[in-house]
C-alpha positions as a LaTeX table, in Angstrom:
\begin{tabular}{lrrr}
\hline
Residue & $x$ (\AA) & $y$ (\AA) & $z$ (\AA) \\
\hline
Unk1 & 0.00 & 0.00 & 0.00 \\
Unk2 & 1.75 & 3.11 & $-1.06$ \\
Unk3 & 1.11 & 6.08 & 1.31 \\
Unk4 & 2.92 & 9.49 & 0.53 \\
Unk5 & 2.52 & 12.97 & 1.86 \\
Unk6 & 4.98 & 15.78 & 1.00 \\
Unk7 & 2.69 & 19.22 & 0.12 \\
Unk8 & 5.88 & 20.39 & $-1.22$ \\
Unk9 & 6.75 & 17.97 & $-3.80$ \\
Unk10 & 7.85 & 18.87 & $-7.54$ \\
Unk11 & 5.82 & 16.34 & $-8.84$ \\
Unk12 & 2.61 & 17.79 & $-9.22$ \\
Unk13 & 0.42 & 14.17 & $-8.40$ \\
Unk14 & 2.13 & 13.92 & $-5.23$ \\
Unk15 & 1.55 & 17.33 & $-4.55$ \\
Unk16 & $-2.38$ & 16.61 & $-4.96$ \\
Unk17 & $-2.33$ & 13.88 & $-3.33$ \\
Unk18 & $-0.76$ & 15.41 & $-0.47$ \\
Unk19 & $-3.57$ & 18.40 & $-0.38$ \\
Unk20 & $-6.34$ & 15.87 & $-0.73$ \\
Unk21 & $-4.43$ & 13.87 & 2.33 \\
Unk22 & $-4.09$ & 17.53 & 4.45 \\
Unk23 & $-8.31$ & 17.82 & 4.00 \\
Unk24 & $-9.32$ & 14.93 & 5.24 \\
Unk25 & $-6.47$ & 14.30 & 8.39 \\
Unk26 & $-4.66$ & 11.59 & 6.68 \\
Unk27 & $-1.33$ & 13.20 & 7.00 \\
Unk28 & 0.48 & 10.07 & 9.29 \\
Unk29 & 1.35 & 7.08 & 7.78 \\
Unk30 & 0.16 & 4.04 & 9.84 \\
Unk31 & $-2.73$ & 5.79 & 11.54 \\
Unk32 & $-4.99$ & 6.72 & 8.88 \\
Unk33 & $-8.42$ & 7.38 & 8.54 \\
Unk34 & $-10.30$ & 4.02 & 8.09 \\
Unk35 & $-12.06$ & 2.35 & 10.47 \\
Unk36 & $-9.40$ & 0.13 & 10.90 \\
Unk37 & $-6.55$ & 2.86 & 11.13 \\
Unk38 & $-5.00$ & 2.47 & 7.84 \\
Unk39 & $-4.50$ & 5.29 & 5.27 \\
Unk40 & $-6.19$ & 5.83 & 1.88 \\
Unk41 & $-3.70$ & 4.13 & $-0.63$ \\
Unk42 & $-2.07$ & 6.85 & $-2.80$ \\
Unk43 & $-3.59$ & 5.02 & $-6.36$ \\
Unk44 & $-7.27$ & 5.71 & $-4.82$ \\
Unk45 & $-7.21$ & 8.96 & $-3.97$ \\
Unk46 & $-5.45$ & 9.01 & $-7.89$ \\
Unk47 & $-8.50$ & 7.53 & $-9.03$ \\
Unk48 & $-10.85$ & 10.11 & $-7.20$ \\
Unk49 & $-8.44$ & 12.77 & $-8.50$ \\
Unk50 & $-8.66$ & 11.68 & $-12.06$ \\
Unk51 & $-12.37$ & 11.08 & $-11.66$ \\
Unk52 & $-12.81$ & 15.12 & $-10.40$ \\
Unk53 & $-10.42$ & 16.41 & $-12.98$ \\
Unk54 & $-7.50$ & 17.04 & $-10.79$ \\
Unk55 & $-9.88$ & 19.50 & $-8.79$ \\
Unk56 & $-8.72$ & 18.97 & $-5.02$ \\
Unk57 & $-12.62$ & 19.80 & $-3.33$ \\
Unk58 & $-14.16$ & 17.37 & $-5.02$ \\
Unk59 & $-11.82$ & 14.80 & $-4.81$ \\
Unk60 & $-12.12$ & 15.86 & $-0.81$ \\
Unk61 & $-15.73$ & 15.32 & $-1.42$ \\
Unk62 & $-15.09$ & 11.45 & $-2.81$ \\
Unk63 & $-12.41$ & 10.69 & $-0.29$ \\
Unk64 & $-15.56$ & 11.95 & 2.36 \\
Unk65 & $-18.30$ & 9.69 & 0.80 \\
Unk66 & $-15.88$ & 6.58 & 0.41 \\
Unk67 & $-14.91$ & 6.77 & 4.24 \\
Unk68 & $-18.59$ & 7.09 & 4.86 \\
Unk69 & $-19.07$ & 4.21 & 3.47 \\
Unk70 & $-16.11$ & 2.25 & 4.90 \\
Unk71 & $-17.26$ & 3.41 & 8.16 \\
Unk72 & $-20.94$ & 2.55 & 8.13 \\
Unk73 & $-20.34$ & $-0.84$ & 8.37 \\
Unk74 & $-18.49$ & $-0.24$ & 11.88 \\
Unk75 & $-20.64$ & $-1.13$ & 14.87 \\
Unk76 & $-21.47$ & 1.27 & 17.69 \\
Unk77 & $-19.63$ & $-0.48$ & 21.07 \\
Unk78 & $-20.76$ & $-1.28$ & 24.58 \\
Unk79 & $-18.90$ & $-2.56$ & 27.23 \\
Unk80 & $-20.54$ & $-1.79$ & 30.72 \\
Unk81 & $-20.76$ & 2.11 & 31.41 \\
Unk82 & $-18.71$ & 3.36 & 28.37 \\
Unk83 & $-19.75$ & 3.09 & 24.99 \\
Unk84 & $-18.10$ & 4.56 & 21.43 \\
Unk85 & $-20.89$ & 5.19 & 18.24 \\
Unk86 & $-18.56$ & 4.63 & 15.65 \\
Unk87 & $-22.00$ & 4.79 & 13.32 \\
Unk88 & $-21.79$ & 8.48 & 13.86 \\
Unk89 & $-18.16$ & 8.59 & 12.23 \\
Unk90 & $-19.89$ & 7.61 & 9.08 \\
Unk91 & $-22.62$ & 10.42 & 9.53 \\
Unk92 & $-19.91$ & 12.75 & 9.70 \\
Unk93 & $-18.15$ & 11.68 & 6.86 \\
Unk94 & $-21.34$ & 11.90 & 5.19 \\
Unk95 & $-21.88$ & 15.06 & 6.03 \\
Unk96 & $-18.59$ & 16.84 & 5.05 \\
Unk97 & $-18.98$ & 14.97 & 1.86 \\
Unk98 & $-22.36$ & 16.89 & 1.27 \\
Unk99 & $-21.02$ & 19.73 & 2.39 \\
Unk100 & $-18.65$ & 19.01 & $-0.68$ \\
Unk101 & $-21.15$ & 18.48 & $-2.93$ \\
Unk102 & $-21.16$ & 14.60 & $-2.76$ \\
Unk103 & $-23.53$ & 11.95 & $-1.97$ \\
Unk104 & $-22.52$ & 10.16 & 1.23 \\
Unk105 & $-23.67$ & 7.47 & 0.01 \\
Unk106 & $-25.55$ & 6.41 & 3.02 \\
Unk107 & $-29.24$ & 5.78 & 1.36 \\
Unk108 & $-30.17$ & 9.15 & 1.54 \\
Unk109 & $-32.59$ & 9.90 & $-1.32$ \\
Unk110 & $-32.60$ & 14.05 & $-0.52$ \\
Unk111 & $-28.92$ & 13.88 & $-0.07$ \\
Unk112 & $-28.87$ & 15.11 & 3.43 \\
Unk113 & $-29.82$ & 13.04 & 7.04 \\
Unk114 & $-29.95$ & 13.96 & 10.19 \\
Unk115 & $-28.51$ & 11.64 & 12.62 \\
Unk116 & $-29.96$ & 12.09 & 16.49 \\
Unk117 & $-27.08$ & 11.88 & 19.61 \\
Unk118 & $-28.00$ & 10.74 & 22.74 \\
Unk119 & $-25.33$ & 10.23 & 25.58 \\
Unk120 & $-24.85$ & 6.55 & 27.03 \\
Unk121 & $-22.05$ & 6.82 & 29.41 \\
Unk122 & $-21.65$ & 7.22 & 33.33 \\
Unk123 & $-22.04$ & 11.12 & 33.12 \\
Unk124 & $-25.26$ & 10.87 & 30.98 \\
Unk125 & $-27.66$ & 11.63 & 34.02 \\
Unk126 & $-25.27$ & 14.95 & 34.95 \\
Unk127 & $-25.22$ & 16.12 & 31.31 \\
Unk128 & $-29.17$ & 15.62 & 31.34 \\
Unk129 & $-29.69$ & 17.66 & 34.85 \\
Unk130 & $-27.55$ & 20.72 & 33.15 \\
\hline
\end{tabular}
């Protein structure tokens, strides 16, 4: 998997890459931003860049909807009094990906959702009495 990230690079690919990697926090190489911690591979945010006509905000938009995607499929977590909604990772992918322009991907027939938050943990009853 090749992973590269230098904004100042001659080569103007790996300089677009790089931008499109800056946008969406995918700047580290071995923490990324999939659900399982990896990073986009350089050859599909190519793809998404070729796709958008070299044009870095919609290729942001792409990279947005694909981890959307990748990250609906994670399950929200419960062990005892703490508990992670990883579901809600997707919703904001989804969301900056609209905000781009792009279907999330997410079934959405108006393009937009609305996703409703409601704390689960051992300071849920304090948050509630605020």
């Amino acid at each position: 998997m090749a992973f590269t990230y230098n904004l100042e690079s001659a080569d103007p690919t790996t300089a677009r890459i790089s931008r499109v990697r800056l946008e969406i926090g995918d700047t580290t190489e071995g923490a990324g931003v999939r659900p399982e911690g990896t990073n986009l591979q350089d050859a599909e945010i190519a793809v998404w860049l070729s796709d958008a006509e070299n044009v870095i905000a919609p290729t942001v938009g792409a990279c947005c909807a694909a981890l959307a995607r990748m990250w609906a499929v994670a399950a929200d977590i419960q062990v005892g009094e703490r508990s992670e909604r990883l579901s809600q990772v997707a919703a904001a992918w989804a969301k900056r990906a609209s905000a781009l322009g792009v279907d999330g991907g997410l079934g959405s027939s108006s393009g937009a959702f609305s996703a409703g938050l409601n704390r689960d943990d051992g300071y849920a009853a304090a948050a509630e009495e605020s």
